[in-house]
C-alpha positions as CSV (number, residue, x, y, z in Angstrom):
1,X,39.7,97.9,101.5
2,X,40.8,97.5,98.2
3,X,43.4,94.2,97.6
4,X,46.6,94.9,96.4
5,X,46.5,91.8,93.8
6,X,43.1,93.7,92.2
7,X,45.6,96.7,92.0
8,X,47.7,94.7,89.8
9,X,46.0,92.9,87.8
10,X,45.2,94.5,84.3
11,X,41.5,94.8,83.5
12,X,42.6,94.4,79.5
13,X,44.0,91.3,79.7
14,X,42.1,89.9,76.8
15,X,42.4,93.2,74.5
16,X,46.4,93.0,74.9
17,X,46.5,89.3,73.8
18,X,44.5,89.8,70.9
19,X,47.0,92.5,69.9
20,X,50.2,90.8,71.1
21,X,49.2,87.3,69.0
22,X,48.8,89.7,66.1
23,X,52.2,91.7,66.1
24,X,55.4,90.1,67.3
25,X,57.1,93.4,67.8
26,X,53.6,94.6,69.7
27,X,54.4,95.5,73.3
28,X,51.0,95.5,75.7
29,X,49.9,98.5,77.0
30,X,48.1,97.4,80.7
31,X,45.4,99.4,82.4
32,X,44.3,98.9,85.5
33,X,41.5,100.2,87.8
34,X,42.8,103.1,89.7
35,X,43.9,104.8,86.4
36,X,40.2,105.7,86.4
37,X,39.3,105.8,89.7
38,X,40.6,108.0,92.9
39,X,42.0,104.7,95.0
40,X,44.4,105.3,98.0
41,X,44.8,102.2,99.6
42,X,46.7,102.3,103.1
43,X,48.1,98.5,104.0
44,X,49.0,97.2,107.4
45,X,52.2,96.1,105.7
46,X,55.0,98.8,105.0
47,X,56.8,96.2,102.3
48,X,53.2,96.1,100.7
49,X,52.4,99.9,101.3
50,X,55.8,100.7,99.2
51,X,55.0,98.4,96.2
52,X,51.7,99.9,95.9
53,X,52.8,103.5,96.0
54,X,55.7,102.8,93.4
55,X,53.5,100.8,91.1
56,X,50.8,104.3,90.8
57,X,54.2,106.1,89.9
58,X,55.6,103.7,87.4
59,X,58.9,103.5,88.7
60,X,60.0,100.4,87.5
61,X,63.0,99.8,89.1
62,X,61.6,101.3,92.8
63,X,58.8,99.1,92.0
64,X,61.4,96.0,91.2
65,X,63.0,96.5,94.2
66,X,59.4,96.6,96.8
67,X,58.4,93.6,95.0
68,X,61.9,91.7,95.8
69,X,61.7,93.5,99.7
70,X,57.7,92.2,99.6
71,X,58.4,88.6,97.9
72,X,61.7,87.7,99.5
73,X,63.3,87.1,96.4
74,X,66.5,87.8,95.3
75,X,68.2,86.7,91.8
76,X,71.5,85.4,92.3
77,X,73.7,83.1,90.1
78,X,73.3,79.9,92.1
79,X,69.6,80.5,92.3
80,X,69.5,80.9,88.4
81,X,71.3,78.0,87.6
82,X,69.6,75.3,89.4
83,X,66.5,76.8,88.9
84,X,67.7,76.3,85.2
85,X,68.4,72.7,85.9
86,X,65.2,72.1,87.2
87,X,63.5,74.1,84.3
88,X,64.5,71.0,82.1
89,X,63.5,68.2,84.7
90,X,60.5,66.3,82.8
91,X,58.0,64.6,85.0
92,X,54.7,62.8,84.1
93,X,52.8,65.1,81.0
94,X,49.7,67.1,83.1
95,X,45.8,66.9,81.9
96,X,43.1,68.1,83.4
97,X,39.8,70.3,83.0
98,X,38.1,72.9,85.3
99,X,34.8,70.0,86.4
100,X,37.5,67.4,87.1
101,X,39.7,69.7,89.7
102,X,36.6,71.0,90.8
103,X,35.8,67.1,91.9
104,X,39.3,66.9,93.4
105,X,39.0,69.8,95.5
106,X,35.3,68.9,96.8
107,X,36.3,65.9,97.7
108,X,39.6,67.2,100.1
109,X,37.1,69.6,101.3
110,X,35.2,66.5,102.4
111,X,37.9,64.6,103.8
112,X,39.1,67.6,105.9
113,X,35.5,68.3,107.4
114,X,36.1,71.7,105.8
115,X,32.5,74.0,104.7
116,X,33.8,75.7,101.6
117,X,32.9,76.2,98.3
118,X,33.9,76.7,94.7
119,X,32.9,79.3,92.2
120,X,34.2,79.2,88.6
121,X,34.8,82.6,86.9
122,X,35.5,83.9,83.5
123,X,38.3,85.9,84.8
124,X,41.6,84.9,83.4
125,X,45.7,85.9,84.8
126,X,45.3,83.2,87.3
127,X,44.2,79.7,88.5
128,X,42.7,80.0,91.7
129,X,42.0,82.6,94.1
130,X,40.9,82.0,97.9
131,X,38.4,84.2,99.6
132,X,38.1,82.9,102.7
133,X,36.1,85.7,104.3
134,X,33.5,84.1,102.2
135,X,34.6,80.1,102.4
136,X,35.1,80.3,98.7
137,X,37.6,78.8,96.2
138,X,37.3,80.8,92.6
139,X,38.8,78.8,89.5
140,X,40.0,80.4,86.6
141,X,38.0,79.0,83.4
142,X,41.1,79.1,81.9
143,X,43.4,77.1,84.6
144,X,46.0,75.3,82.5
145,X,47.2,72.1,83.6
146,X,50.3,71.8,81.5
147,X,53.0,71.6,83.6
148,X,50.7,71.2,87.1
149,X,48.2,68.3,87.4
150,X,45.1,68.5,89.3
151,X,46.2,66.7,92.5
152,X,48.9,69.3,93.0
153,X,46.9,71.9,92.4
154,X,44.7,71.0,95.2
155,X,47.7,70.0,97.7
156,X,48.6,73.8,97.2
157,X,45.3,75.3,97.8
158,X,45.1,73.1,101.1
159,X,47.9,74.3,102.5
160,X,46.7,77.9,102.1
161,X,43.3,76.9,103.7
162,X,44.4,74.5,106.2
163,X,46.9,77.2,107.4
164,X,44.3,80.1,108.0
165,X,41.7,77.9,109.7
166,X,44.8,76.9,111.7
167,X,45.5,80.4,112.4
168,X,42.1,80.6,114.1
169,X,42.1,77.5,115.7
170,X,45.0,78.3,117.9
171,X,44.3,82.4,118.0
172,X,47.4,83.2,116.1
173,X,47.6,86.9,114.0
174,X,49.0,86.2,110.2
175,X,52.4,87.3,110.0
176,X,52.7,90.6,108.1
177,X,55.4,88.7,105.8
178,X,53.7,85.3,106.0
179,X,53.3,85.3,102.0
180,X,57.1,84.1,100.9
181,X,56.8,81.4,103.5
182,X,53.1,80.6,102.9
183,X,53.7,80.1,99.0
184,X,56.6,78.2,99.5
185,X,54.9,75.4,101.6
186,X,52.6,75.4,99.2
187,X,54.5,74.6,96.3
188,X,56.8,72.0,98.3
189,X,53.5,70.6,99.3
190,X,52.2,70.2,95.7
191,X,55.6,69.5,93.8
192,X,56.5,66.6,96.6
193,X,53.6,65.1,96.6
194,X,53.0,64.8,92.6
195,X,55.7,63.5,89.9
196,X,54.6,65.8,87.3
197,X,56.2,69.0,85.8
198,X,55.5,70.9,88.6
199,X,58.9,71.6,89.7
200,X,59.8,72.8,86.4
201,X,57.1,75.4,85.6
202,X,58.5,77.0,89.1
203,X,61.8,76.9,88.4
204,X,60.7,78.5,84.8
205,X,58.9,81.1,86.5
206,X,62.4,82.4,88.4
207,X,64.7,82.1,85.2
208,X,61.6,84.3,83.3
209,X,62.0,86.6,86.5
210,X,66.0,86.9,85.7
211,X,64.9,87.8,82.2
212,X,61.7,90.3,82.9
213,X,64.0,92.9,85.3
214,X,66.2,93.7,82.2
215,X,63.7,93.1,79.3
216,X,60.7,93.1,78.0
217,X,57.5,91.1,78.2
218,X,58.2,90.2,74.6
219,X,61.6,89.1,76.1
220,X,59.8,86.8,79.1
221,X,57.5,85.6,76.6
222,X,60.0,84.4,74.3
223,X,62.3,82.4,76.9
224,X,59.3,80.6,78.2
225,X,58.4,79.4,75.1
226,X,62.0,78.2,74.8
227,X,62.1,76.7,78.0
228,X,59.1,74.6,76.4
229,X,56.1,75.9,77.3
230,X,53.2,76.8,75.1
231,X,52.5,80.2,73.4
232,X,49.3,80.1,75.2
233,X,50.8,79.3,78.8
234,X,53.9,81.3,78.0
235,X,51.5,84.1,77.3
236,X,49.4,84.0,80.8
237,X,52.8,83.3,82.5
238,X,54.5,86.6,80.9
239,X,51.7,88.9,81.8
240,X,52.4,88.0,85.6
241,X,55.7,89.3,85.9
242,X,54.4,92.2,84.2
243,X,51.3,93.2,86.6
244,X,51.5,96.5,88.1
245,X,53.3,97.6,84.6
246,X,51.9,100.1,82.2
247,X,54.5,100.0,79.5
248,X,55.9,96.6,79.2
249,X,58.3,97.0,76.7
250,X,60.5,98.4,79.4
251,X,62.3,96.7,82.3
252,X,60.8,95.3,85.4
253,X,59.3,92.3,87.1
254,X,56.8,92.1,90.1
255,X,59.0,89.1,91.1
256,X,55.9,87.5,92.5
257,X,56.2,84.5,90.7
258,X,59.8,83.6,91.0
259,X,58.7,83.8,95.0
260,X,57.1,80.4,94.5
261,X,60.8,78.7,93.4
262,X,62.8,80.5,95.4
263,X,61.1,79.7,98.6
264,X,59.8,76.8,97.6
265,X,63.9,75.5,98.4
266,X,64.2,76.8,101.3
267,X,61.2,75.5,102.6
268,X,62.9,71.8,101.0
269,X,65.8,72.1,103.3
270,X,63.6,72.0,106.6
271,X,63.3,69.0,108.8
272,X,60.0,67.1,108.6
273,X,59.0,68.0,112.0
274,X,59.7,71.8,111.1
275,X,57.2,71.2,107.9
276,X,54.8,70.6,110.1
277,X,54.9,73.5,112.6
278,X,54.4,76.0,109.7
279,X,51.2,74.6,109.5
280,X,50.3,76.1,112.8
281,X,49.3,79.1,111.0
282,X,50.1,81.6,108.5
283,X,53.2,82.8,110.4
284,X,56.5,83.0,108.3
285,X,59.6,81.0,108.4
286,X,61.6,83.4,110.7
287,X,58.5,82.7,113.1
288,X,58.8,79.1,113.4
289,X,61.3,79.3,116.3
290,X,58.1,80.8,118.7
291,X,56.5,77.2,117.6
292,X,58.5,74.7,119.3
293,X,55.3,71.8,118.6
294,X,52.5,71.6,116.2
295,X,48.8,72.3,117.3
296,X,46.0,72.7,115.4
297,X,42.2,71.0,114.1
298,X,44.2,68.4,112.4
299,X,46.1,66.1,113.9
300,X,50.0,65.9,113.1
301,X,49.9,62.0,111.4
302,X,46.5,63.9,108.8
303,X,48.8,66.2,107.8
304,X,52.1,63.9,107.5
305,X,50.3,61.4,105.4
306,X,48.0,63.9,103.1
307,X,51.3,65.7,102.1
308,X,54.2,63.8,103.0
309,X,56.3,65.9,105.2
């Protein structure tokens, strides 16, 4: 079955960037792969099975408002203005390269006992992709490291991993809305454990969220760059909210990214102990009440320490 995230992504990435560095006033055009091909996906999840079926109509508010049903996000006022605040937090300057994370991550698969691997591709739009059906981890060529260093790169991607092999450790069936929850441990897990920029580049992604359902990605690009970042990571950041768009001169955002901030808090107001049960599996937070105590291959003082619940 076909993924919903290849449904999204554009395949002319590359083409669009070219043209969009060129032209300030040029608005990508994005293709994807069921423009050319006869694709009808059915998904296990309704929230899912909505997005998809508004994004191959291009009906960009329908497909604005399955993407805030799917993500669990929801742009309100007090939302936007801490996540403003934070935006302008500075923390320790990020650097990094692919063969360096690469060592990182080897080396938590090691301490974890865990038999994966990792691939580097020459596909950009993202940083790194899990495929656990094949115990893989695929890097980006491109990752950027601006805003997130290494090490919390790698406390994210262990939370995703340790939470599916948890999953099947203890026999439990992933949550059809695990994903909102799932990200949102993840990014606590990275952005407590590091003092670098992490925080921020979250935070940026919801106020570029804010901006992307009434504007352009002209219009996302250009606050991101104000909020600090780099034309280059402003660019790769933009294109996000955009996936699933055609036209994106006009209004819309997948919301997917600002899922990452916005959950990330609530996951911040849970107790220590309640950290820790989500890491039974990939259930989602309105599931945590069915876990009353933690179980899994790891024991509850490995997973304390390693991301300091």
């Amino acid at each position: 079955m076909t993924d919903l995230l290849s449904l999204i992504t554009p395949t002319n990435l590359q083409s669009e960037k070219e043209k969009f560095f060129v032209s300030k006033f040029y608005h990508p055009v994005f293709n994807y792969i069921w423009q050319d091909q006869d694709i009808n996906p059915m998904f296990s999840s309704k929230l899912k099975q909505k997005l998809w079926e508004e994004v191959k109509i291009q009906n960009h508010s329908a497909i604005t408002l399955a993407a805030a049903n799917l993500f669990e996000v929801n742009i309100n006022e007090n939302t936007l203005s801490q996540s403003k605040r934070d935006a302008s937090i500075e923390g320790k300057s990020s650097r990094g390269s692919v063969s360096e994370f690469t060592k990182l991550i080897k080396s938590a698969f090691t301490e974890f006992s865990i038999d994966y691997t990792v691939e580097i591709s020459n596909e950009t739009g993202f940083n790194a992709r899990l495929k656990h059906q094949f115990k893989k981890l695929i890097i980006s060529k491109d990752v950027h490291f601006d805003y997130f260093s290494m090490e919390g790169g790698v406390h994210h991607d262990m939370t995703h991993i340790i939470r599916y092999l948890n999953s099947k450790h203890n026999n439990i069936k992933k949550s059809q809305n695990y994903l909102p929850t799932e990200e949102g441990l993840a990014s606590w897990c990275q952005d407590n454990t590091n003092d670098d920029n992490g925080l921020a580049q979250h935070a940026m992604e919801y106020v570029a969220s804010s901006i992307g359902i009434k504007g352009s990605l002209q219009d996302i690009f250009d606050s991101l760059c104000d909020l600090g970042m780099s034309e280059e990571l402003a660019w790769k950041r933009a294109c996000r909210h955009k996936f699933g768009f055609i036209n994106t001169k006009e209004p819309g955002d997948i919301l997917k990214p600002a899922m990452y901030y916005q959950n990330e808090l609530k996951i911040g107001k849970l107790s220590p102990a309640e950290k820790l049960r989500l890491f039974v599996g990939k259930i989602s937070l309105d599931e945590l009440k069915f876990y009353p105590n933690y179980s899994g291959t790891w024991s509850a003082e490995k997973l304390h320490g390693y991301f300091q619940l």
